[in-house]
N, C-alpha and C positions, 0 to 999 in steps of 0.2 A: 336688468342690464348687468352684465359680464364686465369687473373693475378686472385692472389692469394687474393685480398678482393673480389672480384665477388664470385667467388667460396668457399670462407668463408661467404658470404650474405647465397647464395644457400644452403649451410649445415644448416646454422640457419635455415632457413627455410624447411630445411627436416626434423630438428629434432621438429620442432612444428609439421610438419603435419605429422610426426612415433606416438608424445606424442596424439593426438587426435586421431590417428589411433589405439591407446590400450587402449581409453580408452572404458569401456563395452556399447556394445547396448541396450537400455532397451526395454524391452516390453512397448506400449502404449496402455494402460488399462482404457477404463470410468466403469461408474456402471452398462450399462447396461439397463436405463430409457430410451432411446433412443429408443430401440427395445422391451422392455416391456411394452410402454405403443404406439405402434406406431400405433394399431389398437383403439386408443382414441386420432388422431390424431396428434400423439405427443407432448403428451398435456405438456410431462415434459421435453424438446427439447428447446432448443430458437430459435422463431418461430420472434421474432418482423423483421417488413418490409413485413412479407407475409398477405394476407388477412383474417381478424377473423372471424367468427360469431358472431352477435351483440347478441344472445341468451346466447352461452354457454362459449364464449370469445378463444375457442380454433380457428383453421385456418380453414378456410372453406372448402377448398379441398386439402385433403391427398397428390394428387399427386403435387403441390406446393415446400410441402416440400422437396419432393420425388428430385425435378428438383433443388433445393438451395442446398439440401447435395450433388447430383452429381456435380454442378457449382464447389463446396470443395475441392471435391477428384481431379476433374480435373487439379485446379489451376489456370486458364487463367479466366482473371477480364471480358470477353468478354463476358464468359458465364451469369454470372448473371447479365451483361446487355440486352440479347438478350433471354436465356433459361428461364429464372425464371420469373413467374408472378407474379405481383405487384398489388395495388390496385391504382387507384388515387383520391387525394384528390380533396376535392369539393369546397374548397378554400387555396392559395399557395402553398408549394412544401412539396417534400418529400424527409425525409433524408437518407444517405448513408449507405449500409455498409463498416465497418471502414476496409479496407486493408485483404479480409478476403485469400490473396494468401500470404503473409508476410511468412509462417512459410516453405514453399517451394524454397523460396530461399538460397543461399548458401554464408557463411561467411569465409574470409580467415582467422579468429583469434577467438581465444576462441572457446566452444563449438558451433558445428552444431545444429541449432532452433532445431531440431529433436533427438539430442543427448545426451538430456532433460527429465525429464518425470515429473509427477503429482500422485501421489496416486490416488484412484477411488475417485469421490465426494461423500458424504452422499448420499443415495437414497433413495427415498420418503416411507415412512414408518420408516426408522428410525428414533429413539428418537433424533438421533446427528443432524440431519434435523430440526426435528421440534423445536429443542432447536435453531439452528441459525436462525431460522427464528422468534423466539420470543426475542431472540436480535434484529434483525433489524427490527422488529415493536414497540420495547421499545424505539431502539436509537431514532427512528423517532418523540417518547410522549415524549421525556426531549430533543427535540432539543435546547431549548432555555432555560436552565439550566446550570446556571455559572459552570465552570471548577471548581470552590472556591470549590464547592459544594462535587463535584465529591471525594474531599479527606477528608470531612466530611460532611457527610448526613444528620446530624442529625435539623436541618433547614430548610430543602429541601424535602417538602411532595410528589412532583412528583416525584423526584428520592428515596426517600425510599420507595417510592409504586410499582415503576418498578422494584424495588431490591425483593420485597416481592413476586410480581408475576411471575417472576424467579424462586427465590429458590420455588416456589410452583410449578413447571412444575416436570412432574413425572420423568422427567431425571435428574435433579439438588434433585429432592427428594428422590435419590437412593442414589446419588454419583456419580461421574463419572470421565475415565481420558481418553481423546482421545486427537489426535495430541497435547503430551505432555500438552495438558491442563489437569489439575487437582484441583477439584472442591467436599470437603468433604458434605456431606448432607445438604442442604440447607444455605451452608456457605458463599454466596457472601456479600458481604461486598461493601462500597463507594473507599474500596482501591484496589481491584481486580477485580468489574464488568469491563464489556468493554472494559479490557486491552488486550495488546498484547501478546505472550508467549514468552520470550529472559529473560538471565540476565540484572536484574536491570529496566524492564518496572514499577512493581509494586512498586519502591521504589521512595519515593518522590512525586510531583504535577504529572498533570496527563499530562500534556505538557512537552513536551523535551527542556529545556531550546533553545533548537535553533529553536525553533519557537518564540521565542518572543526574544531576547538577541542580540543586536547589540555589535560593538565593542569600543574601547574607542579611539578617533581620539583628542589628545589634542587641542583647540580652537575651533572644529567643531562641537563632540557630544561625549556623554558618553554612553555604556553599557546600561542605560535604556531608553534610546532616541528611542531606535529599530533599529537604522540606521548603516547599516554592509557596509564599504568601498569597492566600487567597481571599483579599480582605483582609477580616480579622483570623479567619480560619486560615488553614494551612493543607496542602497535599504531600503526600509521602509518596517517594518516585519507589520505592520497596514495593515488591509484588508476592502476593503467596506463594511457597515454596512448593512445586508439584513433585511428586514421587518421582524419584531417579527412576529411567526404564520403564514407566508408566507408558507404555503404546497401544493401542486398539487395534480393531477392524485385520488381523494377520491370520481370523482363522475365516475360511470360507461360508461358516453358515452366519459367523458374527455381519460380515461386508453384507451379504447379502439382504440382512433383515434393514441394516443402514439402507442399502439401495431402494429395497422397499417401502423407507419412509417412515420406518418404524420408529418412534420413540425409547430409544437406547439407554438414556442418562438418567445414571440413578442418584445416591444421594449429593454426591458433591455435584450437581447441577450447575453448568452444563456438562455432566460426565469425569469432571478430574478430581481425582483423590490429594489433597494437598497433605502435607505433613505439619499436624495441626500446632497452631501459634505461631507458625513458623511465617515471617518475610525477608525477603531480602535485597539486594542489589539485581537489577537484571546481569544475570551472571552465566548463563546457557541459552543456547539457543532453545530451549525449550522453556525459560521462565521468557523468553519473548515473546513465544505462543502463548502464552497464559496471558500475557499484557493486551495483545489484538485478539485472544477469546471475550474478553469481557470488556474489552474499553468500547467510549462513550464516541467514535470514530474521530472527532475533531478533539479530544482531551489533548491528544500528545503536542499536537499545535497552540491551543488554549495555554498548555503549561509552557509554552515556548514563549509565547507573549506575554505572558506576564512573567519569569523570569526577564525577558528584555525587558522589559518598561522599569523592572525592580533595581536593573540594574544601569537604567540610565542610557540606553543603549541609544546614538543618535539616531533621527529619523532621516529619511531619503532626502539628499542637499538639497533636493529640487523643491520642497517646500517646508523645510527646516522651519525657517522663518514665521513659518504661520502658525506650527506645532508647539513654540516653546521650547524648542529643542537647540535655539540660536547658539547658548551656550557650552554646547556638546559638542562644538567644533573647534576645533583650534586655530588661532588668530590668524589671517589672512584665508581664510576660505572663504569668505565672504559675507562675513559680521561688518553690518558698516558703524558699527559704533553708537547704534541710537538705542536709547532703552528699550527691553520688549515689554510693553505695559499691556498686551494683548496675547494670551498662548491658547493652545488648541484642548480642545476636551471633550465636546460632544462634535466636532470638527476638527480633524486633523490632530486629535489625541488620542489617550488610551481607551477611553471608551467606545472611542470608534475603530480603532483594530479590532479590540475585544469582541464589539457585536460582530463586525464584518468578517471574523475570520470563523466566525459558527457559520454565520449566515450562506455561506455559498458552501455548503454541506450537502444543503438539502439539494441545490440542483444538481451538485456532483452524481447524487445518489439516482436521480432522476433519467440521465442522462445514463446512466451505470446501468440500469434497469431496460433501458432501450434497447442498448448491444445486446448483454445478457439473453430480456427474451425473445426482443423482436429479430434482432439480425444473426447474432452469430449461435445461439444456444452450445456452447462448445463444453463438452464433457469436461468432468472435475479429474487431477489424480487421481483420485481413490478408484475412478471408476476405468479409465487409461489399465490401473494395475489390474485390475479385473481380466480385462482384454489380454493384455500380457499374459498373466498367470494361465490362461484359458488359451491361450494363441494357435497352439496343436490343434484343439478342437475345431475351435471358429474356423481357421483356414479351412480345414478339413468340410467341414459342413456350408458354409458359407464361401462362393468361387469370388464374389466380389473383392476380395481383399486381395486377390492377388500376390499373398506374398508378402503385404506388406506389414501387416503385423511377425510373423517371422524376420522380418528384416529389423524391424524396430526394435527385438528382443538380442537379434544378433551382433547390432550394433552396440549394443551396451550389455555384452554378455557377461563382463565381471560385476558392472555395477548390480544388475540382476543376479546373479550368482551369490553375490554378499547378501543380498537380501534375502535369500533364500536360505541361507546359513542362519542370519540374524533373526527370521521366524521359526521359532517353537516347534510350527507345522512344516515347513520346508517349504511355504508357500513363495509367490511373486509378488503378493499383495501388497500394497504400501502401508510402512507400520505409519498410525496418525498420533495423533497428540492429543485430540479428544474423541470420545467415548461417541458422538453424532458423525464423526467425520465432517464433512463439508456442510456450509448451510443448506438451504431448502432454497438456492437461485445456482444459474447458471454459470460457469467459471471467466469469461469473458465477456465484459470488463469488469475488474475486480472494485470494488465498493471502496472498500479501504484506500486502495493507491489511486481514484478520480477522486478521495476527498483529498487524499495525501496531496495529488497536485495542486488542487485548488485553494487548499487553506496553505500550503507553502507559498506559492507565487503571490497570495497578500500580503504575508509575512516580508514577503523578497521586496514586493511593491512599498512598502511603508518604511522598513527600517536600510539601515545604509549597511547594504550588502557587502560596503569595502572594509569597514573594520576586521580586525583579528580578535581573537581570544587571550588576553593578556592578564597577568597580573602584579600589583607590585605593593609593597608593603603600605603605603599611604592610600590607595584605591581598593585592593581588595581585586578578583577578578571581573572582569566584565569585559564584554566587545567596545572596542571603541580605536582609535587611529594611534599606533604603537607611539611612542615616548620614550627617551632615554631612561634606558634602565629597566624598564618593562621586562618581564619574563612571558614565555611562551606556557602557559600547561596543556596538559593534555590528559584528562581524566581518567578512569577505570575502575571496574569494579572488581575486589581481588577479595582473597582470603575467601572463599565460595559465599562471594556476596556480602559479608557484614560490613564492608567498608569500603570507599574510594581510594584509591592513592593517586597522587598525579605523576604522571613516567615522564612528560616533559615531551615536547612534541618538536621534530627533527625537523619542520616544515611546519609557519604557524597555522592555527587551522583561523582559515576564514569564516566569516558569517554565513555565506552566502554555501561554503561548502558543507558546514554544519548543517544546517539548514535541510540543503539536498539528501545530507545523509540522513537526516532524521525521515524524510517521504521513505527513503531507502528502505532504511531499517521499518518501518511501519508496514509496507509494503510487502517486501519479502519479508518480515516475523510472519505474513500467515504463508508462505512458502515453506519458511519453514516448520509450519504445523501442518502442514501434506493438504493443503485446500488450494493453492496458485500455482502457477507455471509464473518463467521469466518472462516471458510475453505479456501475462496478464499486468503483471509489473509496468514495465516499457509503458508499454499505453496508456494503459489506462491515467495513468501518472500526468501522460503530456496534455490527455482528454482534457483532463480537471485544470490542469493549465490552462486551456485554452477556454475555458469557462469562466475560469476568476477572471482573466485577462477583461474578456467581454463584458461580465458587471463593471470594472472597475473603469472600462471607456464610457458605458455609459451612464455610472454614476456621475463620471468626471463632467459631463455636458449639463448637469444640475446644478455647478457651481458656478455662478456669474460674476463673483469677485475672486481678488488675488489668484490671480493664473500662478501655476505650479503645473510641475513636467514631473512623472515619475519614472525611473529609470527601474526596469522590471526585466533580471538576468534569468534567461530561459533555461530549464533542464538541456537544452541540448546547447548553452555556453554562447548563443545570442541575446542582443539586448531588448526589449520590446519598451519605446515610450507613451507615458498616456499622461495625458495633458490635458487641463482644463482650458476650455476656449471661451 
């Protein structure tokens, strides 16, 4: 006989899998480059692993490809060890591809990988194309251009020259607003290139204070130290220092052995040369590449939460109450003056962020892995530059294109132009940040920015997204609801990295903006290591949104006591509530 908590588990659990069960199927929709250009090989497909041609850099036989998208649809990892042809290298191995069955399996929480989707990508001929691809062959020329700079330009002749060759692209010299970016005639500026789209990316330095911001441990470190308590252990926000001017993949037979799959990376594995003992501040857009080459995807969030928890940061007003957190509010919010002899911990405390903001990682990843092989397969930079450099030919030889690779090359003739100065060889190729170039998956949707969304919108869900960033001699800094006499900072990392200083922030930065900017920065750092487009960005970011969202309604219907409403501010600056019933 079935007692009455079995059978209240079992209800919970029906009414999560009714609440997934209503919610809409979407269509999964690519551009369409896939089978538009599939008679030139597929030249606008991501092809890396399969065999190129040393001529024209596309795959050498058609049916190749032909056998790698059947391996997809199939789903069984067998195939593309047994069906798909490879090339082999002439010396050491070759690398994988990354999980590409991931989006075929099935999860018992939050959204199904598939019951997701992505907008179409930009497709080659458009201006929104050729404009992201002159982004990430800008990011690539100011890799090694202080952050300092990034919020005032006017010192910094390689990034007001990138700025210049932007607003001079016929797309930014129209005007333009797509995926909510919005961009007046030639208007970019050192305080809105290269950022993110969220409330509060644009305001302030261009790092999220929790990339550089430890917490204040009395006798062991302070706040500028970098060092965030981890337990008894400790993490250092300081990164290995990479060789200034260290770039890859700009000679033609280098890209091409990457395209082939080949095993590139020598001793500093994965491929970068660091300058040994050396750490420091994230301090270039190129030790931000090094931070998203090696991180653990969810660390940068993990360190985000426990910085907040360290520093007392109140939890979301809608269930303060049950958190322990009663006291982090200031009198008349709605403390009604009874003791709390009951606070949260493995319920509605730190250990439960903690677990829950790893935990929906992995369906981010899952779900990442869907677009990637199943729906959109959309080619990396590295291999975009390929086509470019190569444009004369392909046109030439291949009538599909119509022009439009010459057009894409024409609309960003200086940005292309710089780059071809800035390679050794005089190539178009995009210089990369590591020695593999992109990983062994697909460019759309990007891994990194669907966990970005998702481990940020728990963050957003749990802690109270209205606080500011304050500090004042009796508290020390932390978020929390401003008070007389409070100061504003505003962190950075200066002297090339060995230290923070705080410049004081003209607009205080909020939670909820930090926050956003930290998906930002995590997100585009591998833009700026030459592996994402701004697109991949955008979306994938809102993806992973919409996936945490979906655990967190359905974890909330397992709660049967003390109702709480969480109030959960979206990437695109509406509110989403989830609420225990």
């Amino acid at each position: 006989m079935t007692d009455n908590r079995t059978m209240g588990a079992y209800n919970a659990r029906l009414s999560a899998a009714d609440a997934a069960l209503k919610r809409p199927s979407p269509d999964q929709i690519s551009n369409g480059d896939e089978q538009k250009y599939s008679g030139a090989k597929y030249a606008m497909s991501f092809t890396k692993g399969l065999c190129h041609d040393k001529d024209s850099g596309l795959i050498s036989h058609a049916p190749h490809f032909s056998a790698f998208r059947q391996a997809i649809d199939d789903g069984f990892v067998d195939a593309f060890n047994n069906r798909v042809p490879v090339p082999t290298p002439p010396t050491g191995g070759r690398r994988k591809w990354e999980a590409p069955t991931a989006g075929v399996v099935y999860d018992l929480q939050g959204p199904d990988a598939q019951a997701v989707t992505m907008a179409p990508a930009p497709e080659l001929g458009s201006n929104e194309l050729s404009f992201e691809m002159a982004e990430v062959y800008e990011l690539a020329l100011v890799r090694d251009c202080p952050f300092e700079d990034f919020n005032n330009t006017s010192g910094n002749a390689a990034l007001n020259a990138s700025i210049g060759r932007l607003n001079a692209t016929d797309y930014a010299q129209d005007g333009f607003e797509n995926r909510d970016r919005k961009v007046e005639a030639g208007s970019l500026t050192g305080q809105t290139v290269f950022r993110g789209s969220s409330p509060g990316v644009e305001v302030g330095p261009y790092l999220s204070q929790f990339m550089l911001i430890g917490n204040d441990i009395p006798g062991l470190h302070s706040l500028t130290d970098g060092q965030i308590a981890y337990g008894a252990l400790t993490i250092d926000q300081r990164v290995p220092v990479a060789k200034n001017g260290d770039d890859y993949m700009t000679e033609w037979n280098d890209w091409l052995a990457v395209q082939n799959g080949f095993d590139v990376r020598g001793k500093g594995d994965p491929g970068q040369d660091f300058e040994e003992g050396k750490k420091r501040f994230i301090y270039t857009p190129r030790d931000l590449a090094t931070y998203v080459h090696f991180d653990a995807l969810y660390e940068a969030y993990l360190n985000a939460c426990l910085i907040l928890l360290a520093m007392n940061t109140p939890f979301d007003p809608g269930f303060a109450t049950l958190s322990g957190m009663r006291a982090s509010f200031p009198v008349g919010s709605g403390d009604d003056g009874v003791p709390a002899n009951a606070g949260g911990f493995a319920l509605y405390g730190g250990p439960h962020i903690l677990t829950l903001v790893t935990e929906v990682a992995t369906r981010a990843l899952k779900a990442a892995r869907y677009q990637k092989f199943n729906n959109h397969l959309r080619l990396r930079p590295e291999a975009l530059s390929g086509r470019i450099h190569k444009a004369a030919h392909l046109e030439k030889h291949y009538p599909q294109f119509c022009g439009a690779l010459n057009a894409t090359r024409a609309g960003i003739a200086d940005t292309v132009k710089a780059v071809e100065d800035f390679s050794a060889s005089g190539t178009a190729l995009l210089p990369m940040a590591f020695a593999e170039g992109s990983p062994m998956h697909p460019s759309y949707a990007a891994g990194h920015a669907t966990v970005a969304g998702a481990c940020v919108t728990v963050l957003k869900a749990f802690f109270d997204t209205g606080t500011v960033f304050v500090t004042n001699k009796d508290h020390g800094a932390t978020f929390r609801h401003p008070k007389s006499g409070d100061k504003c900072p505003a962190y950075v990392s200066t002297h090339h990295g060995k230290s923070l200083k705080d410049i004081g922030a003209d607009c205080p930065l909020t939670l909820e903006g930090e926050l956003n900017k930290l998906a930002a920065n995590i997100s585009i750092g591998r833009n700026m290591a030459g592996v994402h487009y701004y697109s991949d960005y955008y979306d994938s970011l809102r993806m992973g949104e919409e996936i945490a969202i979906g655990m967190l309604e359905e974890q909330a219907l397992c709660y049967p006591t003390d109702p709480f409403v969480m109030s959960v501010p979206t990437f695109d600056g509406e509110v989403v509530r989830i609420g225990a019933r």
